[in-house]
Every structure is written in structure tokens, then in C-alpha cells.
N, C-alpha and C positions, 0 to 999 in steps of 0.2 A: 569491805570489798565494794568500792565504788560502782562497779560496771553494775553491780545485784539492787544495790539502793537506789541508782536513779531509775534503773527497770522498774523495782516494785514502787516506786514512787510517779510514774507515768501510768502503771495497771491501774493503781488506783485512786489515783488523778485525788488528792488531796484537796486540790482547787477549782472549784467549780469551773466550769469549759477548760481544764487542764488534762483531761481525760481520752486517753486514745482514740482514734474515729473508735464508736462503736458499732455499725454499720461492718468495716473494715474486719473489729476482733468479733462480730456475731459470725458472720459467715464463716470465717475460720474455723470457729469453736465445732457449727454447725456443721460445716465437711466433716472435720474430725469426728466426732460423735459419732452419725450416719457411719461413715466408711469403718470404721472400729465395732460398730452395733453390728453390719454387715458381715464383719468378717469372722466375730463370734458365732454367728447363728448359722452362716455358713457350712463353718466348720462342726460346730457342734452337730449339725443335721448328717452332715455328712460320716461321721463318725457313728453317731446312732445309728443311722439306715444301712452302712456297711455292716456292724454289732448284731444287727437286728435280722438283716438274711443270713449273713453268716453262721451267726447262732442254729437259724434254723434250718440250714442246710446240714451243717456237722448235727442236729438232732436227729434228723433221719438217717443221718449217712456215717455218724463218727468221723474220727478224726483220719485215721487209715483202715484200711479194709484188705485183708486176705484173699482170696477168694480162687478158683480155677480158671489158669490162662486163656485158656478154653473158650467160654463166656466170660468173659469180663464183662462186658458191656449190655447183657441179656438180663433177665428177670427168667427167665427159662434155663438154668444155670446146671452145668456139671460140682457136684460135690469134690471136697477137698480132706483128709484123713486129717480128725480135729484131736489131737489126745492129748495125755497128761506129760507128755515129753515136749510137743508143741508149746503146750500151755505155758507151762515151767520156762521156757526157750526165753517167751517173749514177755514173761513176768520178769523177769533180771534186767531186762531192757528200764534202766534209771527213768525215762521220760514216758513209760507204759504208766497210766493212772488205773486203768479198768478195760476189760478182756467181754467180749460175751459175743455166742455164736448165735447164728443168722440161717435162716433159710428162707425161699420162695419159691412159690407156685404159680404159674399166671391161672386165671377159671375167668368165669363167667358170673356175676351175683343178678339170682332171677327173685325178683314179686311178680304178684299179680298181675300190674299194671305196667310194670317195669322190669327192663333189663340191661346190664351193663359189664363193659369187661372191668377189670380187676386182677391187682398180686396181692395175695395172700402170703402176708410175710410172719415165719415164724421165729420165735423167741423162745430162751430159755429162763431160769427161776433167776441166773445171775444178770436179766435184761435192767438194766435202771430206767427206770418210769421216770425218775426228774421232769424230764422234757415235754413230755406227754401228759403228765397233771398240770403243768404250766399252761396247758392253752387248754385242758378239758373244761367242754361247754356241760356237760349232763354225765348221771352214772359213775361211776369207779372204774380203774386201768384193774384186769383182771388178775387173780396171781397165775403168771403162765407155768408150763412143766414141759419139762421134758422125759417125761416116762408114761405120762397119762394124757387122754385128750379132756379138756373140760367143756371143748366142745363152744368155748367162750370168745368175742370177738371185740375190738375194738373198731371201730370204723371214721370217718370226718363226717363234720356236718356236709360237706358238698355232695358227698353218697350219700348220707342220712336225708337230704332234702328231696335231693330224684328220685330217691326209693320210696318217698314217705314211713322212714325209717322212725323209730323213738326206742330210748332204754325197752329191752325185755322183750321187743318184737322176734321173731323167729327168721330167717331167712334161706333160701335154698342157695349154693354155691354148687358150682358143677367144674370140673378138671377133667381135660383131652390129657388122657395117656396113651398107652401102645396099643393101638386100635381099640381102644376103650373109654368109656365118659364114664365118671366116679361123680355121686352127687354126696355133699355133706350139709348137714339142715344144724347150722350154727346161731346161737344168741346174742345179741345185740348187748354188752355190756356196760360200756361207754360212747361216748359219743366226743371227739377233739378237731379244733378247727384253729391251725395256723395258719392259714390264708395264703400260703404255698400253693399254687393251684398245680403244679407239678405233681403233685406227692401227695395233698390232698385226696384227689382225685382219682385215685387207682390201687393207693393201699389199703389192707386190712389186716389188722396184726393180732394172731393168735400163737398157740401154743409152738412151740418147734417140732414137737409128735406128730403132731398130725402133718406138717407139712411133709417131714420126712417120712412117714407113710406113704401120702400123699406120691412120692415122688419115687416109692420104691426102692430106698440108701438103706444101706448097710447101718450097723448102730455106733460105730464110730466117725459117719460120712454125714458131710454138714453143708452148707450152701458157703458159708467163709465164716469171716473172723471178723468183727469190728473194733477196735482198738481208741480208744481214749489218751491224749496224752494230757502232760501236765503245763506245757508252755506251748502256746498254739507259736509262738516266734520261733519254736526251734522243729518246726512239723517237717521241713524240708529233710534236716540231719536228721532226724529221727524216722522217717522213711527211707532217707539212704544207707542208714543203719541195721536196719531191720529187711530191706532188702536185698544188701553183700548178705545175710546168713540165710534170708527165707525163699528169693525168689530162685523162681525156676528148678527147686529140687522138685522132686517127682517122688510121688507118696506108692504105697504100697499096690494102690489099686491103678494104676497109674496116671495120677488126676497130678495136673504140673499147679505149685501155688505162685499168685501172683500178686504182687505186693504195690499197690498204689493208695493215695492219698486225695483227700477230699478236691482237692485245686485239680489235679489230676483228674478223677471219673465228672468234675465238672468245669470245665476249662472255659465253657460260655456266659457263666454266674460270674466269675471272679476272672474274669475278662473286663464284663461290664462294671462290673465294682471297682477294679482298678481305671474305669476313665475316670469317677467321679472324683480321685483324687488331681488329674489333671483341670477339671471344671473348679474344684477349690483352687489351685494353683492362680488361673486367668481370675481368678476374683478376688484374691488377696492381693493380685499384682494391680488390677482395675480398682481396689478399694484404696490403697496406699499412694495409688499416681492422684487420685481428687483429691484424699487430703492432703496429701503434697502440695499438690498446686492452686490448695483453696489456701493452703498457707503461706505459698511465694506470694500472692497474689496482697496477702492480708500485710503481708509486711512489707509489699514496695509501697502500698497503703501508706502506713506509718511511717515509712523513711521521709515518702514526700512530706506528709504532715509534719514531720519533724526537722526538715529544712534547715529550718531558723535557729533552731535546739542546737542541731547537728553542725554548724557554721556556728556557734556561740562555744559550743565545747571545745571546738578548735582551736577560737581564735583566743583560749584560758589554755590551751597545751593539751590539753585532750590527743591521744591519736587514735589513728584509726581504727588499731586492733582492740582500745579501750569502749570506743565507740560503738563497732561490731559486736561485741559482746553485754552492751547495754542490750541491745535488739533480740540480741539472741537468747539473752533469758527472757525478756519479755515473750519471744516466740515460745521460749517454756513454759512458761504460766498460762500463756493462751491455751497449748497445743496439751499440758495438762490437766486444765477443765474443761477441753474437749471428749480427753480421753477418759476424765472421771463419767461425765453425761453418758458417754458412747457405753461404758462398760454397765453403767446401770440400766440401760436400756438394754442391751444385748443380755444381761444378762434375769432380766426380769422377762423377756419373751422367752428366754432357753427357759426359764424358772415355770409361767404358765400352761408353754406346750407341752414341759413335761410331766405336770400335775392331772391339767385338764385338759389335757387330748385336745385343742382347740380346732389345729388345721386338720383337714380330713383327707384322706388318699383311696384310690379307688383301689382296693388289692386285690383285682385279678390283674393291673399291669404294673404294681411296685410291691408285692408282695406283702404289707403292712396295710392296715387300715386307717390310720395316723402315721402322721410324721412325727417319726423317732428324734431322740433328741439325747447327747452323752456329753455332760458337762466332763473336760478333761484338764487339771489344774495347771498343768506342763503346757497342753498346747495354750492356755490361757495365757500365763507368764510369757511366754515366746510371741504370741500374738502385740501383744502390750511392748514390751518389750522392741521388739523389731519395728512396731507402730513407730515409735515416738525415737527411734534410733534414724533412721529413714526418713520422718520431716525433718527433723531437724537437721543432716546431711542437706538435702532437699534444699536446706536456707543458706548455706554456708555463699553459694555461689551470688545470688542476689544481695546479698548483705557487704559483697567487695563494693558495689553500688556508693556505699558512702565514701570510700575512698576518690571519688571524683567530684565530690562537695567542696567548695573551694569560701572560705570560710568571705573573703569580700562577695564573692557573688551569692552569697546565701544569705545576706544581710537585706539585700533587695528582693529576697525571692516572695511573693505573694502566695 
């Protein structure tokens, strides 16, 4: 293949000052790289940080949630009739992973020094802890019930700080009922801190007993349902699924149930999370036009310099489309040891920030205390991929350029 060997025979200039401008293929290499290292770390951060609150928004909140039409949107909520017909219902549901019921109470948590409002959110023995030992700073997640009070609490460091709170402290808790105030004197069991200041902030998770005490329900009546599924891709169907059979029937006591999903009871989270896939977008598209045009740029470089070349191949029979594709694997081998550089750099910073936490984030305004980082093999491939499909398009048009070489007048050209 001619057009490949006098390429690689120009890359690597065999002959001393036979060798491409290097000036011409550093720059090139150098775009590529840079715009490739960019679009990896980009993406991967972007990926993380959506992973990263998402996560911890569906920890607090599950994937769907049950709950009384009533209050939907209250912490002061009407109960919903939870049973074993219910259960069963939405256990058959293929994409149900895991079932557990929910209540809450708003109160007041008082010390000495300090006072603060608060929901007290109650759980039952089938509550999964997962999520809650993942960020636990001190103590153990309690075993909660729901038949007994153990009088045990879970709390965040951002209440444990104001209160001057620590494992094993005692605390008073006080709830406005029907012209009445209830005080309950609860223990400090553990202590967890996701840097959610939403949710940090105001809850405290204890038994389901007492809240429903608490709230004076029946022993089948629950604050809702929080529902885990097994493919977060299919959360839409699987809400619209489960609310043709659940929503808006009306239970015995006559509490209506209402069936919505985490994007749903949070529509301003995952609002903002879906811009940041549009700010990837303008930066892949901003990363791709430099290398692009560090590589047009690097190769009317080379045409010029090759002139002489390029008017001698001619005037041997050479054409043009033979010509053209000399340049244009040279453009390969530039534009693929740019892309090797760019991927070891991009991916040795995705590699550090994920190890060693290096950059820092303020997380009362991005939720994380580091920047998150989710190496993803697909979007890798695809990135590379479209990279080096896209210069090299890119070149196609500058490269007709030789076709107006005119093999006498290249024989003069200085």
C-alpha cells in the first residue's frame, strides 16, 4: 500500500531534515491530547456527580414511594392502610427489589443550650441500613421495630454539631398534637453524615412504633411505602405500572394512595442534574472543533512543506486521490498519538481523583465534598472513537488542497 509507506516513511523521516515540520505535528498531537484528556474528565465527573446525588437522594427517599394523596408533599402526613394484600400486590411487581414502610412526625429536638425543629422518621425491622452505614461517621444504625419502642435514634452530624450531640447522649424531642405537646427523651445511637443539607438537616430516624404512636394510627396505618426497584432505566414503567393498579384507590379508613417516584417528589434535583448533561454536550462539542482545527491547521502545515514532494509524485503519475491519502494516514498517526497522550492523561487524573479525593467541593452547594469521578468503558470507547472519526472527517476537505498543485509550478515553489 503505497499511500501508508510513504506516510509512515515521512512520520518518521528516515533522513535526517526529512522529517515533518515538528513544530506543525507537536501542536496537533498537543490539541488532540488536551481536547481528549478534557472530554474524558468531563464526562467521567459528570457521571460521578449525577451517581453521587442521585444515590443519595433515592437513599433517603427510595426509588417510589406510596403514600396518602392527601399530603404528598408534607412531613405531617395522613396514613395509608399498609397490609399483607397490599404487600403481596406490589411484591409480584417483576421490577419491586425491596418493600419497607415509612412514617413521620415533625417535633422540635431541645438541649440545654439548643433548640431545633426536626422529622422524626420511623422505620421498620424490614428498613435496609445499606445506605445509612455507608456515610455512618460514629456508633451503629440501631435495630429498629415495629412493635416495641427502643427509644433509639439515629441522627446526622449537622444536628449532632448544633446540639453538641455524641453517641450515647440523651435528648428531649417534643410533638404538637391535638391540643397537646408529647415529649419523648430518645438516645443518640449513631451518628451519619451525607452532606445532603436538605435531609441532613431535619431528619432523625427511629423506630416505626413510636412514630405511629406518636401520631395516634390505627395498627394497620403507616405514613407510605417506599419501594426499591431493580433497573433505575425502567423507574418511569415501573411507576406507571404500579400506579394503573395502586393510585387513587381509597382504603378502608378512607386515606386515597398516591403513587409517585423519586424525579417526581423531586423535580428541582434532577432538573439541575439534567443541565449538566447539556454543559457536557457544549464541551465535547468545544473539545472536538480545537482538535479539529489544531489538525486542519497542522496539515495545510505539511501540504505546504510538501510542495515539492507533492509536484514530484505527480509528475511520476501519482494522483490525487493517491496523494490525499498519503496525508491522511499521516493525519492518523499524528491524530493517534495524540489520542494515545490525551487518554493517558485523562485517564490518570479520572485515576487520582478517584483514589485520592484530590479536588475539594464545598458540600453545602454541591452536595459532595470531592468531586465524584465514574470511570465508564462505553462512554470511553465512544468518546475515542467519535474523537478520531470527526478529525479525520475534519481533514477530508483541506486535503482536496492538493488537487490544485500543479506539478510545473511546484518544481519552483520555495
Amino acid at each position: 500500500m503505497i499511500s501508508f509507506f510513504i506516510a509512515k516513511h515521512i512520520y518518521r523521516g528516515s533522513e535526517k531534515g526529512k522529517r515533518a515540520s515538528k513544530p506543525a505535528i507537536l501542536i496537533a498531537m498537543v490539541g488532540i491530547a488536551i481536547g481528549l484528556a478534557v472530554m474524558l474528565v468531563s464526562v467521567a465527573v459528570v457521571i460521578g456527580f449525577k451517581g453521587e446525588v442521585r444515590n443519595k437522594v433515592i437513599g433517603f427517599g427510595s426509588h417510589i414511594i406510596i403514600s396518602n394523596m392527601d399530603d404528598a408533599r408534607s412531613y405531617e402526613v395522613r396514613p395509608i392502610v399498609v397490609n399483607d394484600s397490599l404487600l403481596a400486590e406490589l411484591s409480584d411487581y417483576k421490577q419491586v427489589k425491596h418493600i419497607q414502610r415509612y412514617s413521620t412526625k415533625p417535633g422540635i429536638i431541645k438541649t440545654d443550650d439548643a433548640f431545633q425543629g426536626m422529622v422524626l422518621k420511623g422505620v421498620g425491622p424490614e428498613f435496609d441500613p445499606t445506605f445509612l452505614k455507608q456515610y455512618l461517621v460514629a456508633g451503629t444504625v440501631p435495630n429498629f421495630s415495629d412493635s416495641t419502642s427502643t427509644n433509639q435514634v439515629l441522627i446526622s452530624k449537622t444536628i449532632a454539631d448544633k446540639m453538641k450531640l455524641k453517641v450515647g447522649d440523651k435528648i428531649y424531642t417534643y410533638y404538637i398534637g391535638d391540643s397537646t405537646v408529647r415529649a419523648r427523651r430518645l438516645t443518640v445511637k449513631g451518628i451519619y453524615q451525607t452532606n445532603f443539607a436538605e435531609y441532613d438537616k431535619i431528619f432523625l430516624i427511629t423506630d416505626i412504633y413510636m412514630v405511629n404512636r406518636l401520631n395516634g394510627w390505627k395498627e394497620d396505618q403507616y405514613g407510605g411505602l417506599e419501594l426499591m426497584i431493580r433497573d433505575y432505566d425502567k423507574l418511569e414503567q415501573t411507576t406507571y405500572q404500579i400506579a394503573n393498579n395502586v393510585d387513587k384507590v381509597v382504603d378502608r379508613y378512607g386515606g386515597i394512595y398516591y403513587v409517585r417516584n423519586i424525579q417526581q417528589q423531586n423535580p428541582q434535583i434532577f432538573a439541575w442534574l439534567g443541565l449538566l448533561d447539556t454543559n457536557v454536550w457544549v464541551i465535547l462539542i468545544l473539545m472536538i472543533g480545537i482538535a479539529g482545527f489544531t489538525m486542519i491547521s497542522g496539515l495545510l502545515i505539511l501540504i505546504i512543506e510538501r510542495t515539492n514532494m507533492i509536484g514530484l509524485l505527480k509528475a511520476l503519475g501519482a494522483t490525487n486521490h493517491t496523494i490525499r491519502k498519503i496525508f491522511l494516514w499521516l493525519s492518523v498517526f499524528i491524530i493517534g498519538k495524540g489520542m494515545l497522550w490525551g487518554n493517558v492523561i485523562g485517564l490518570l487524573i479520572i485515576y487520582l481523583q478517584g483514589h485520592f479525593k484530590i479536588i475539594k467541593l464545598n458540600p453545602a452547594s454541591y452536595y459532595v465534598d470531592t468531586v465524584p469521578v465514574t470511570f465508564n468503558i462505553w462512554f470511553f470507547l465512544v468518546i475515542n472513537i467519535c474523537s478520531f472519526l470527526v478529525s479525520l472527517i475534519m481533514l477530508l476537505g483541506p486535503s482536496y488542497l492538493i488537487s490544485k498543485i500543479h506539478p510545473a509550478n511546484s518544481m519552483r515553489y520555495e
